[in-house]
N, C-alpha and C positions, 0 to 999 in steps of 0.2 A: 119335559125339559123345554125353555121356552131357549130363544134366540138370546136375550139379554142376560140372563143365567151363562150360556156359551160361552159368548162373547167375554163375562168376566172371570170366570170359573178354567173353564180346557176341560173339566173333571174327562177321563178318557172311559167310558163304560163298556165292558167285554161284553160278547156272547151273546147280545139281543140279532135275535130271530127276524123282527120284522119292527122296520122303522118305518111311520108313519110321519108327514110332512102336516098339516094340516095351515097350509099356506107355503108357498117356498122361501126361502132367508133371505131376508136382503142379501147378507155380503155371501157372494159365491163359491168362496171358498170351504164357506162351514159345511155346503152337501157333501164333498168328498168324504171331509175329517171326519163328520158324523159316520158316514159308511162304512169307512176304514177303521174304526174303531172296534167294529166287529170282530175284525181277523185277530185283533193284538196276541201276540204269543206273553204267555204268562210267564211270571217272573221270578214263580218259585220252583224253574227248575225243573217241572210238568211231574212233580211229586204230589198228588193231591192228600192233603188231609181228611179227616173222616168228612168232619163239618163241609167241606167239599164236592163231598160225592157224585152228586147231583150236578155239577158243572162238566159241561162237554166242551170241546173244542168245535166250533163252528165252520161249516164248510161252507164254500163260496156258492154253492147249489142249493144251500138250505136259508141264504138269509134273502129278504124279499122286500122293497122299497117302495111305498107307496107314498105318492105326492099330490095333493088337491091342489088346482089351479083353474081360477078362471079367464076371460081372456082381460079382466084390469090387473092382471098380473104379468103383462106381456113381458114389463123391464128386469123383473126377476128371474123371468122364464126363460129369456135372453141369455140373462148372465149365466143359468146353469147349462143348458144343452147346445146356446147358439144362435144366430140368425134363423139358418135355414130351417133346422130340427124345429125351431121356436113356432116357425112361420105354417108348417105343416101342423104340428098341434094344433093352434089356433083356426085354422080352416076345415071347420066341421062340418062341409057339406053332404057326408052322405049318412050323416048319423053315426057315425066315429067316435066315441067320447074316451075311451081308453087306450094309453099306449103304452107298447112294451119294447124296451130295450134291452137289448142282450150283451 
């Protein structure tokens, strides 16, 4: 799903496992909403149909966020984690390239 899709759509998709970034969104608000979209409680009632079956409810231990940024992405990477947070990603002196938030 792209950013501009988002942006005019909202579509809310349940139940994805592992959301990949592959650049961060301009506008800062979408990383949350993307996230949170995960959790959505269903809305029939947690009756599953047959055709259903196969849907589980997602636990906040089992979904997993990964986001590709370089450092010409400093202004986006800003807007999602912060100055500081921003400032230490970007300072990869000791061969660092991954980080994990909890």
């Amino acid at each position: 799903m792209t950013e501009r899709f988002h942006f005019y759509r909202r579509y809310r998709l349940r139940g994805a496992r592992t959301i990949l970034f592959y650049g961060l969104p301009e506008h800062a608000l979408f990383y949350p909403e993307l996230i949170g979209c995960s959790f959505l409680k269903r809305t029939d009632g947690g009756v599953l149909a047959e055709k259903d079956d196969a849907e589980v409810e997602v636990e906040a231990e089992d979904v997993q966020v990964k986001a590709l940024f370089s450092r010409w992405d400093w202004m986006r990477l800003e807007r999602v984690v912060g100055s500081t947070n921003g400032r230490k990603m970007l300072d990869v002196q000791g061969g660092e390239s991954v980080f994990s938030f909890v």
